[in-house]
C-alpha positions as CSV (number, residue, x, y, z in Angstrom):
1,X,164.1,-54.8,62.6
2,X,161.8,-52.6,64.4
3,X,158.2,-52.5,64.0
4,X,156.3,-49.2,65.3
5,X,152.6,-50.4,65.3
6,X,150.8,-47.6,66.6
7,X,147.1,-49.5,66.2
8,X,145.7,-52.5,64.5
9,X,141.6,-52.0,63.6
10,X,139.9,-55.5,62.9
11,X,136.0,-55.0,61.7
12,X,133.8,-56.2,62.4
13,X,134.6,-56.9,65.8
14,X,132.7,-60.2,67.9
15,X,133.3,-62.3,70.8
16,X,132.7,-65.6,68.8
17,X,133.6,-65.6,65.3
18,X,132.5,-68.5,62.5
19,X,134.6,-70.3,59.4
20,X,132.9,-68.0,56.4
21,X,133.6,-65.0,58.2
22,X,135.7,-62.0,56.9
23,X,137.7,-59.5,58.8
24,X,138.6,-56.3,57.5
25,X,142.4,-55.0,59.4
26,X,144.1,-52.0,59.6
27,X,147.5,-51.6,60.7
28,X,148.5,-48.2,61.3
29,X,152.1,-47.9,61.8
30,X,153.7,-45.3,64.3
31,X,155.9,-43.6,61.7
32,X,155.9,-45.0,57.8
33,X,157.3,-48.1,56.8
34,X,157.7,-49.7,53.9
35,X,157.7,-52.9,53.0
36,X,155.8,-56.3,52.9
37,X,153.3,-57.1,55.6
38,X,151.3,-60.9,55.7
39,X,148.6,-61.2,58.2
40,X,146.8,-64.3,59.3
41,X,145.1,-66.6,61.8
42,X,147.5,-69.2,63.4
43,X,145.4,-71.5,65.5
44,X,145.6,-72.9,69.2
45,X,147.9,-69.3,69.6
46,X,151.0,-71.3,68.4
47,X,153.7,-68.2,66.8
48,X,155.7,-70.4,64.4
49,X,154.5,-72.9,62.2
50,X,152.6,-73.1,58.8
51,X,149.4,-71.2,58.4
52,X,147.2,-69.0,55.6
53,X,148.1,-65.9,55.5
54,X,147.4,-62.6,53.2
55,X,149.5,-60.0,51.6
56,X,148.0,-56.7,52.8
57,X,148.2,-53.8,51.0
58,X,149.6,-50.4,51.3
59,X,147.1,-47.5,51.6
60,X,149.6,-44.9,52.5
61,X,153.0,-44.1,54.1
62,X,152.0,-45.8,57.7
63,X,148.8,-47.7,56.8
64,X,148.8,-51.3,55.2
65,X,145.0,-52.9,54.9
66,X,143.6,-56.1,54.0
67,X,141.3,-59.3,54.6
68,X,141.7,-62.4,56.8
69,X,139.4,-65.3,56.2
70,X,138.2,-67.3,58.8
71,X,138.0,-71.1,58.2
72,X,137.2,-74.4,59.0
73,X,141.0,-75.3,60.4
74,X,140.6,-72.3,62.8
75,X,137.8,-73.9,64.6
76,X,139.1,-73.3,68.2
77,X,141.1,-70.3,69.6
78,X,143.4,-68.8,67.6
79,X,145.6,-65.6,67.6
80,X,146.4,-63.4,64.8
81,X,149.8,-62.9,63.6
82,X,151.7,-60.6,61.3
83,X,154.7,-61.0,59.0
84,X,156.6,-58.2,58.4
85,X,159.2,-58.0,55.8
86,X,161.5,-54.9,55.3
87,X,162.6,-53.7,51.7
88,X,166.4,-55.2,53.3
89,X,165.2,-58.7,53.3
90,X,164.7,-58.7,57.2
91,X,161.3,-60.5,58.6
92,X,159.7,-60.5,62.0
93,X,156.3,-62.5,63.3
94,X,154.6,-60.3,65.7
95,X,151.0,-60.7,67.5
96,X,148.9,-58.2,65.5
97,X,146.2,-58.3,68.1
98,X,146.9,-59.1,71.6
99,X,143.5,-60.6,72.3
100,X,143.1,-64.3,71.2
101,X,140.0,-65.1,68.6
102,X,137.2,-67.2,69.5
103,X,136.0,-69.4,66.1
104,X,133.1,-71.7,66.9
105,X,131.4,-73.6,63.9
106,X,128.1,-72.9,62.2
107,X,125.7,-75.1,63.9
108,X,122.3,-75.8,62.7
């Protein structure tokens, strides 16, 4: 399966974030897609493995938009990822952003 991102928005955009925080993503695709698309943080940058992810939703033909919470397990660097599954069945895990997130915790 092909995936045509043409641009990912994440808002609001910081060097450090902090468990609490929410980001707002859009994923504009080059040409529509349909289909099922899970976004989440995966920490330490691993790409396979179990992590909390959200079911974005679909805003038009090639835009899908959602929220990704940041938490307490993501304490450390971490890179968002993105699940996309095709109406055949077919999935693929793709970096959504290619920049790795910084999540520090709230110290008093």
């Amino acid at each position: 399966m092909e995936i045509a991102l043409r641009e990912v928005r994440v808002s609001p955009t910081q060097e450090v974030y902090n468990p609490g925080d929410v980001l707002t993503v859009a994923i504009f695709f080059a040409k529509p897609w349909t289909g099922e698309v899970e976004v989440g943080l995966a920490p330490d940058g691993a790409v396979t493995g179990s992590y909390p992810t959200t079911v974005f939703a679909r805003s038009g033909g090639s835009l899908y938009e959602g929220q990704v919470h940041v938490r307490r397990e993501h304490i450390g660097t971490c890179r968002m990822l993105a699940t996309f599954t095709g109406v055949d069945g077919e999935s693929a895990i793709v970096p959504a952003v290619g920049t790795l997130f910084a999540v520090r915790p709230i110290v008093p």
